[in-house]
DOVOPA-793187 format. One record per atom (N, C-alpha, C, O): x negated, y negated, z negated. Coordinates in steps of 0.2 Angstrom, whole numbers, padded with zeros to 4 digits, always signed. Layout:
BEGIN
XYZ ...
This chain:
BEGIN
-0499-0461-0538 -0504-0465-0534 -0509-0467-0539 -0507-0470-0545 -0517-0466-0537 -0521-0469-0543 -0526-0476-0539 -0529-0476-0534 -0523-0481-0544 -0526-0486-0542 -0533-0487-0541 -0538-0483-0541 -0533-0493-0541 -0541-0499-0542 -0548-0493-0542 -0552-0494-0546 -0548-0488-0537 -0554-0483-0534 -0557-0490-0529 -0553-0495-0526 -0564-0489-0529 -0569-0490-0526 -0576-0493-0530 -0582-0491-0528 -0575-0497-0536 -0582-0499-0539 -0586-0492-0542 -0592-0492-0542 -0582-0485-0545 -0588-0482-0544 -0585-0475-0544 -0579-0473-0546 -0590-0471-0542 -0590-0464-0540 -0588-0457-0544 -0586-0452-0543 -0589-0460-0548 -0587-0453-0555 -0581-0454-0556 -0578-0449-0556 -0577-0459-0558 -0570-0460-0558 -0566-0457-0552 -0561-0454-0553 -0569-0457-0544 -0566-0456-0539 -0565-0450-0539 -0560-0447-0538 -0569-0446-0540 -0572-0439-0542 -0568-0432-0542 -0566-0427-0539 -0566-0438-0552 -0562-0436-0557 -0557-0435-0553 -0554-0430-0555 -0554-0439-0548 -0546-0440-0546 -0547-0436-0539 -0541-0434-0537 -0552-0433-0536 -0553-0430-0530 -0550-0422-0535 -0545-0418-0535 -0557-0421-0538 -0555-0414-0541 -0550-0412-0546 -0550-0407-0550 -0544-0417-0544 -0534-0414-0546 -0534-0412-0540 -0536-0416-0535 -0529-0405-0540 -0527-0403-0535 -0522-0404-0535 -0518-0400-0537 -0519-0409-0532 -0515-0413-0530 -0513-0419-0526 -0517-0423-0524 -0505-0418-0523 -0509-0424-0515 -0506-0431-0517 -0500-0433-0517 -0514-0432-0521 -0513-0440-0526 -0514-0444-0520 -0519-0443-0516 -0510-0448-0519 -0511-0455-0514 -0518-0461-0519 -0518-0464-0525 -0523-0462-0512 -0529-0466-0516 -0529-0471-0515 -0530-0472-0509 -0527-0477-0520 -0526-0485-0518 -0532-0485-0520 -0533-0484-0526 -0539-0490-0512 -0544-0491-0516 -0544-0498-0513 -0540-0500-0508 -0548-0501-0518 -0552-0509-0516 -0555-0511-0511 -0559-0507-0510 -0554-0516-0508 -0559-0516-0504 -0566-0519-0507 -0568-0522-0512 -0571-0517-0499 -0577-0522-0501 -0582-0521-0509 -0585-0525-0512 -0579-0513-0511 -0583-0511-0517 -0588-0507-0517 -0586-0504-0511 -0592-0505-0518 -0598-0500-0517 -0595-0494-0516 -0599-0492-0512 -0591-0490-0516 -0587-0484-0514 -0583-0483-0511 -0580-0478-0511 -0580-0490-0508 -0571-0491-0506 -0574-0485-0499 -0571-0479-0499 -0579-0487-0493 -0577-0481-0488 -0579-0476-0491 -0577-0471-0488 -0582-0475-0495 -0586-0465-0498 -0578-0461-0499 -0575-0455-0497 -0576-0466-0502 -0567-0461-0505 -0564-0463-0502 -0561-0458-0500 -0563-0468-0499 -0556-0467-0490 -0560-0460-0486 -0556-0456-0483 -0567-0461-0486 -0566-0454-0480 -0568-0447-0485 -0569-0442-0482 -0567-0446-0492 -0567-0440-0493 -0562-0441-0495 -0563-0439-0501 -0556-0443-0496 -0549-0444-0497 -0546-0440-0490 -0544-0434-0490 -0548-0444-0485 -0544-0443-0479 -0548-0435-0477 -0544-0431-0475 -0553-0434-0476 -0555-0425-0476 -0551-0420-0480 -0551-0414-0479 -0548-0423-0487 -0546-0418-0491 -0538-0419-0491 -0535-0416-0495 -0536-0422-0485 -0529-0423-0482 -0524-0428-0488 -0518-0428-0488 -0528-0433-0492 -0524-0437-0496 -0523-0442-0491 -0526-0444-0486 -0517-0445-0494 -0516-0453-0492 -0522-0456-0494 -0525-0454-0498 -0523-0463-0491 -0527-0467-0494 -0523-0475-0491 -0522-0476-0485 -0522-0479-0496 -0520-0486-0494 -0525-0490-0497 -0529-0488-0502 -0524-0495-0495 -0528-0503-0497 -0526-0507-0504 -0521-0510-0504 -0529-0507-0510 -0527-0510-0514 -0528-0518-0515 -0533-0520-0518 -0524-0522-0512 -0529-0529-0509 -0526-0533-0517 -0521-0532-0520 -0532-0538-0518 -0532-0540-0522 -0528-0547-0522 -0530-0552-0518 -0522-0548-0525 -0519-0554-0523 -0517-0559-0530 -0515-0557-0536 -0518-0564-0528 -0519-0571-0535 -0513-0570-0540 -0507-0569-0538 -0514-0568-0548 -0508-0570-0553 -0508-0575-0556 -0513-0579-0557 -0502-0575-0559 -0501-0579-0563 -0505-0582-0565 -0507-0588-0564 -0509-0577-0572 -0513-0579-0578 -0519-0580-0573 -0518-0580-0567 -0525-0582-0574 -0531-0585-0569 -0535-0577-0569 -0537-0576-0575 -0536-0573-0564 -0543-0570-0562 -0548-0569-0557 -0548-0571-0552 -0552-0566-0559 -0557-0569-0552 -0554-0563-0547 -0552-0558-0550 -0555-0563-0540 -0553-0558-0537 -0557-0554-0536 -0556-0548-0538 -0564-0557-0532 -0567-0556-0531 -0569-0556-0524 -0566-0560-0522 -0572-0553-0520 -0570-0552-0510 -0566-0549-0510 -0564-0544-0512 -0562-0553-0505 -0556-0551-0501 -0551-0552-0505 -0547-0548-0505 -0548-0559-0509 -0546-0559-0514 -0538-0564-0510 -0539-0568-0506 -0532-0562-0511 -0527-0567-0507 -0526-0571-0512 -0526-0568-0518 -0525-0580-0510 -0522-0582-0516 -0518-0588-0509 -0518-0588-0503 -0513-0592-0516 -0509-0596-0513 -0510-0603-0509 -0506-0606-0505 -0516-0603-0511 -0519-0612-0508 -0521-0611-0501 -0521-0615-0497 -0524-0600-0499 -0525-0601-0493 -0520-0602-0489 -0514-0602-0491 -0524-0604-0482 -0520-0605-0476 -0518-0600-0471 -0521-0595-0470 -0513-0600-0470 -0510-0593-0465 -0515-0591-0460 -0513-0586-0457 -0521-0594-0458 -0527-0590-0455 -0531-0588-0461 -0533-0582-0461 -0532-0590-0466 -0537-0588-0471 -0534-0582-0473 -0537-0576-0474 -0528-0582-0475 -0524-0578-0478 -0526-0569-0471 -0528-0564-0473 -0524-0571-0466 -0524-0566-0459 -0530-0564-0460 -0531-0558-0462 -0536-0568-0459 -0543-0566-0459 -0545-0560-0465 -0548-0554-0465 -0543-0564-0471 -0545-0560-0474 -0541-0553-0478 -0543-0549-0482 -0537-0555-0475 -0533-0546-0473 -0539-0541-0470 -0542-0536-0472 -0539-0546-0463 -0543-0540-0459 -0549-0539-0461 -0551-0534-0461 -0551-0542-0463 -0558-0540-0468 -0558-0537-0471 -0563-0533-0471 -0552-0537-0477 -0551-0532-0482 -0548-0524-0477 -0551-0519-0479 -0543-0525-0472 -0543-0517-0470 -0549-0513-0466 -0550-0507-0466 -0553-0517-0464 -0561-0517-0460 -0565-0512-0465 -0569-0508-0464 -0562-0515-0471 -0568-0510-0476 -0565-0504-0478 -0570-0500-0479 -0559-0502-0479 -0557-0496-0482 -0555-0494-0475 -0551-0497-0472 -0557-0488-0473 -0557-0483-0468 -0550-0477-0469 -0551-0474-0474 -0543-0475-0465 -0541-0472-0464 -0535-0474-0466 -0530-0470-0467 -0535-0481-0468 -0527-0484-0473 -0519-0480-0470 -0519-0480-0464 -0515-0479-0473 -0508-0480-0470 -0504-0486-0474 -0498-0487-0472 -0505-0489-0478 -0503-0495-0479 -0507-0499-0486 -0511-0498-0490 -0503-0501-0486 -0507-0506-0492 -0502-0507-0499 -0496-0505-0499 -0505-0510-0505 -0502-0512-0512 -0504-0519-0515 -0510-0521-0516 -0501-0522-0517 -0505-0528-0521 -0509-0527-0528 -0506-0526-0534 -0515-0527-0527 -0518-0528-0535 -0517-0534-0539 -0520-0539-0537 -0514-0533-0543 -0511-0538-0547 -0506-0544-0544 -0501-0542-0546 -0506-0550-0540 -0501-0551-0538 -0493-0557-0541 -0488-0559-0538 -0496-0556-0546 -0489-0560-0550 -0488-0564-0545 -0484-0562-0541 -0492-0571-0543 -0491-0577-0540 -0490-0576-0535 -0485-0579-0533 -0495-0574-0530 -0495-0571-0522 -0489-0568-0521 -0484-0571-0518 -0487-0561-0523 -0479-0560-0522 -0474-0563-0522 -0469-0563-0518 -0474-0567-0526 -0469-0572-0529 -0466-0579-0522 -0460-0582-0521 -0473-0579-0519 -0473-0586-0515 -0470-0581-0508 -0471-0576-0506 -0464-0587-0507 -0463-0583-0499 -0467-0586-0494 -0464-0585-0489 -0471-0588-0493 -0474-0593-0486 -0480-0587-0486 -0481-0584-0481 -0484-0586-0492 -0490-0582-0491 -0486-0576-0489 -0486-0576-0483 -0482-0572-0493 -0480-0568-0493 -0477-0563-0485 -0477-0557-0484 -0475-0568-0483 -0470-0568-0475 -0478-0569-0470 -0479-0564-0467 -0483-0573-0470 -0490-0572-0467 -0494-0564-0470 -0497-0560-0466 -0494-0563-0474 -0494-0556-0475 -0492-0550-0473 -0496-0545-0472 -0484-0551-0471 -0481-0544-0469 -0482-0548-0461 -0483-0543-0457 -0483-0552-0460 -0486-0551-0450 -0489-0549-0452 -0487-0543-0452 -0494-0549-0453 -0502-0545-0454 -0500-0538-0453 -0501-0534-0448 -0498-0537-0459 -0496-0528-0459 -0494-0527-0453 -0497-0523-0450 -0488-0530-0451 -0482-0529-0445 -0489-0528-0441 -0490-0522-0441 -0493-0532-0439 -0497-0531-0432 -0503-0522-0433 -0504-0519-0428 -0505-0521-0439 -0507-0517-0441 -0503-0511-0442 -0506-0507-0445 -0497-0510-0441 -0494-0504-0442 -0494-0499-0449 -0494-0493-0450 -0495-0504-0454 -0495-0501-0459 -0487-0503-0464 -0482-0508-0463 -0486-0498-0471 -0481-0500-0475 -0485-0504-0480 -0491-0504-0479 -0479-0508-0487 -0481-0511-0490 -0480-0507-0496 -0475-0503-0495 -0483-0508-0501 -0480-0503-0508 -0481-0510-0514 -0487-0512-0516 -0475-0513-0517 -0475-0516-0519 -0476-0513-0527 -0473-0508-0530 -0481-0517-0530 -0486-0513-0537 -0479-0516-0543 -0478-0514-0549 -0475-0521-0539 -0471-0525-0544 -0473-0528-0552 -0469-0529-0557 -0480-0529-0550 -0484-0535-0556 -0476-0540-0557 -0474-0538-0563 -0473-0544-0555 -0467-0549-0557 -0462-0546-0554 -0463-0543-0548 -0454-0546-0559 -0449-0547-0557 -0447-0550-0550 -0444-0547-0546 -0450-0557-0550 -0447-0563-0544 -0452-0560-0537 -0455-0564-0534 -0453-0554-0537 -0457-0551-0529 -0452-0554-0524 -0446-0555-0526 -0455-0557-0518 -0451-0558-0513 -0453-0551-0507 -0450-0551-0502 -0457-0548-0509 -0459-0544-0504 -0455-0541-0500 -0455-0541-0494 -0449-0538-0503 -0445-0535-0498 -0443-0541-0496 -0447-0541-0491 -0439-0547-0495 -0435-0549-0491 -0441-0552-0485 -0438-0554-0479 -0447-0551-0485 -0453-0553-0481 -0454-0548-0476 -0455-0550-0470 -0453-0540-0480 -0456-0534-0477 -0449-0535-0473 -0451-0536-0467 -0445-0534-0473 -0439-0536-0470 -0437-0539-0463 -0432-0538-0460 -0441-0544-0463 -0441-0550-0459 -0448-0548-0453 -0449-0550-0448 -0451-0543-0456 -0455-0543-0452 -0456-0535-0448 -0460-0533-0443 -0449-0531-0452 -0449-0525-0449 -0455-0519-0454 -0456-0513-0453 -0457-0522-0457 -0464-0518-0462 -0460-0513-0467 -0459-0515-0472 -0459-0507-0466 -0457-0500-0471 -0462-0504-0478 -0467-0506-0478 -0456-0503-0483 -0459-0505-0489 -0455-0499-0495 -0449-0497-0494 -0459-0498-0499 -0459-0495-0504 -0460-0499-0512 -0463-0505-0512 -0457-0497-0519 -0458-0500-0526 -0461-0495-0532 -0459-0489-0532 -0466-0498-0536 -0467-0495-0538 -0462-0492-0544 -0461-0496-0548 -0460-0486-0546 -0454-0487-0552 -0458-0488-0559 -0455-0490-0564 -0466-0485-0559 -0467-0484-0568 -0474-0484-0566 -0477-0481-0561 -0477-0488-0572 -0484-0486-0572 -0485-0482-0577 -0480-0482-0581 -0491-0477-0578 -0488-0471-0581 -0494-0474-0587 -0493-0472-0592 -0497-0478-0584 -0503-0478-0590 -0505-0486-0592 -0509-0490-0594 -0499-0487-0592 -0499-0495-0594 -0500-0496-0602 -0498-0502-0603 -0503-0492-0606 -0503-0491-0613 -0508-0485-0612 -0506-0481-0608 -0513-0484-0613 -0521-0480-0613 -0521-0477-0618 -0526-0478-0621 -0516-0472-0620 -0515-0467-0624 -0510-0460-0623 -0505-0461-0620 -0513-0454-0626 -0509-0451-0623 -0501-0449-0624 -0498-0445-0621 -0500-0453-0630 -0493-0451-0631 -0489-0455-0630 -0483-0455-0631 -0492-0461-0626 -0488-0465-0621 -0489-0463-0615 -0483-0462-0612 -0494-0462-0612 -0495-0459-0605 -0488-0452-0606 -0483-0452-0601 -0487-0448-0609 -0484-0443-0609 -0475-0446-0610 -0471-0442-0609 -0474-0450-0612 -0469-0454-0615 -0465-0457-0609 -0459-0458-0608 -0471-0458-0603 -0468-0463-0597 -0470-0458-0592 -0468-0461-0587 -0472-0452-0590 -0470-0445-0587 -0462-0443-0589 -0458-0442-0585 -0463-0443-0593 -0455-0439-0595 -0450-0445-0592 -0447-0443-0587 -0449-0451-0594 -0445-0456-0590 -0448-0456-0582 -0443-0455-0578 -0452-0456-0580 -0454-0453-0572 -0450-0446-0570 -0448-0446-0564 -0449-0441-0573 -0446-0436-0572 -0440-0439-0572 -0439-0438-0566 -0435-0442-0574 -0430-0445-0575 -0427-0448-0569 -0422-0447-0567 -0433-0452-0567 -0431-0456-0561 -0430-0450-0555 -0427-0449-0551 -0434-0449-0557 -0435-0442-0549 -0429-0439-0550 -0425-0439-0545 -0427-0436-0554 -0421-0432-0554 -0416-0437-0552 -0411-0434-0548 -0415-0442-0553 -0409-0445-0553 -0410-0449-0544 -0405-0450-0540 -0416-0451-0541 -0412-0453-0535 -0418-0450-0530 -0421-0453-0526 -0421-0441-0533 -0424-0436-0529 -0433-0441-0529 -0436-0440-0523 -0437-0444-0532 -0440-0447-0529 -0443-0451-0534 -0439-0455-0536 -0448-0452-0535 -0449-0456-0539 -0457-0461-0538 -0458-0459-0533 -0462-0465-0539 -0468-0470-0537 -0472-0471-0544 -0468-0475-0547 -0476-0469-0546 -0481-0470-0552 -0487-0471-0551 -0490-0466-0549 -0490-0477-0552 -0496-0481-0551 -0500-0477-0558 -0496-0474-0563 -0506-0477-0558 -0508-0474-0563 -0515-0474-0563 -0517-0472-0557 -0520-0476-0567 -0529-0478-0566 -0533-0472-0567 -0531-0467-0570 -0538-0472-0565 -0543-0468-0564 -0547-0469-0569 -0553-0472-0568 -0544-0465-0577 -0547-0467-0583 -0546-0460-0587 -0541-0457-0585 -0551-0458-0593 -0551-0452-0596 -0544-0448-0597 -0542-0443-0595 -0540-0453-0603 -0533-0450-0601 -0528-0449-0599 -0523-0447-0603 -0527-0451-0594 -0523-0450-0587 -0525-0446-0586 -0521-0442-0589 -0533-0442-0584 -0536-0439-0578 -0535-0432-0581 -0534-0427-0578 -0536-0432-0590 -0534-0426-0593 -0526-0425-0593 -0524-0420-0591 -0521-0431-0595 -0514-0429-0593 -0513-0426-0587 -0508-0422-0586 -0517-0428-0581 -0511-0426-0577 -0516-0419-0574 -0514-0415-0570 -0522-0418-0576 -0524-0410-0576 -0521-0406-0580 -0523-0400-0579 -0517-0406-0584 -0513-0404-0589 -0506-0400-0587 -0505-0394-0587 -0502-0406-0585 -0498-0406-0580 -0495-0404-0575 -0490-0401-0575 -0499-0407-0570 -0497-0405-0562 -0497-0398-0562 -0492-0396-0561 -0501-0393-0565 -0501-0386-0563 -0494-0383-0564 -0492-0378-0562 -0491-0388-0570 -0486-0382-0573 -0477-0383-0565 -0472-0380-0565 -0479-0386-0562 -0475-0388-0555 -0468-0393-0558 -0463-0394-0555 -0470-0394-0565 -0462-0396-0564 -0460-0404-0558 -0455-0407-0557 -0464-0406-0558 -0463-0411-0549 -0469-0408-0545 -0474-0405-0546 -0463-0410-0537 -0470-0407-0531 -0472-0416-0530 -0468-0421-0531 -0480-0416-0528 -0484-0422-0529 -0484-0423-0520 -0486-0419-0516 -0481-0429-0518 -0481-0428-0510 -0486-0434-0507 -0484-0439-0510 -0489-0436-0506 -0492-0443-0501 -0486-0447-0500 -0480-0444-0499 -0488-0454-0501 -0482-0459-0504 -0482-0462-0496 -0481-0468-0495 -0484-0459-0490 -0481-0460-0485 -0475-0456-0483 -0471-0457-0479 -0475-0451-0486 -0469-0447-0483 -0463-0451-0486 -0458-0450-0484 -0464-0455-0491 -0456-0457-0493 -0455-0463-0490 -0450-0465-0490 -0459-0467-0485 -0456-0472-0480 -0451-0468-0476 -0451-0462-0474 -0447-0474-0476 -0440-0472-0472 -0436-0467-0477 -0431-0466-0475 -0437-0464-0483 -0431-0462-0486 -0426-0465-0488 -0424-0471-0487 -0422-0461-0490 -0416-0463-0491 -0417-0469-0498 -0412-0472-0500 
């Protein structure tokens, strides 16, 4: 899955022309969030909602930003806002999030939100203390975890370091979730890679409801 798509066009591009069915987590409310949901969805990719939700450390969100002081309509509204702008979602991710996950009150006003939209939740797992599941739970919301960020370290013999533990997981319980940004080398790793088949790349909706 390649995150934080929407601020601009040449990044989205780079990540359209892997032939591969990369699941596109974009932002909302960005100068290109609908341009890449609808040439996402013409080119049969997933597309979900990357919504921006309050951490820990202080930053700005920007529009459509979830934090904790909202109120359970403020919180609902601007969901719908945020899904209103990216076109073709099947479920949503938290961008960034330490704090907002963490809180159950926001957390549980959330997955209704989702619940009433019929979408899954993919948690990005920013903090250990996520309440997400026991929220998505409670609300009936199919949730998914991210297991590895592949590009947490913007180089490439880390980037290739945390592929190979990615292959690891997949083999071990058939299956595996890798958040990953739409930056130079990533975009040359995984044109590198994908071709040689050793994982098939599927839309991260096919694994709700897995085992």
């Amino acid at each position: 899955m390649i995150d934080d798509l929407g601020p601009g066009k040449k990044a989205a591009l780079s990540v359209l022309n892997i032939n591969a069915s990369l699941t596109l987590s974009v932002l909302p409310h960005e100068p290109f969030s609908k341009w890449i949901a609808g040439q996402g969805h013409k080119m049969g990719r997933d597309v979900i909602g990357h919504i921006p939700m309050e951490a820990r450390d202080p930053h700005a969100l920007g529009k459509g930003g979830l934090y904790t002081w909202m109120t359970d309509n403020e919180i609902l509204d601007a969901l719908k806002d945020d899904l209103a702008s990216i076109p073709h979602i099947k479920g949503i991710s938290n961008h960034m999030g330490s704090a907002f996950t963490e809180d159950e009150r926001t957390m549980y006003v959330l997955m209704s939100g989702i619940s009433r939209e019929k979408l899954f939740f993919l948690d990005s797992l920013t903090t250990s203390r996520s309440v997400a599941s026991k929220a998505a739970e409670e609300h009936g919301v199919p949730l998914l975890k991210r297991d590895i960020f592949l590009d947490y370290k913007d180089n490439p013999a880390d980037i290739e370091a945390q592929w190979e533990k990615l292959i690891g997981i997949a083999r071990k319980k058939g299956y595996a979730i890798a958040i990953a940004h739409p930056r130079k080398n990533t975009i040359d790793f995984l044109q590198k890679v994908l071709p040689a088949n050793q994982v098939s790349v599927v839309p991260v909706s096919r694994l709700v409801n897995s085992p």
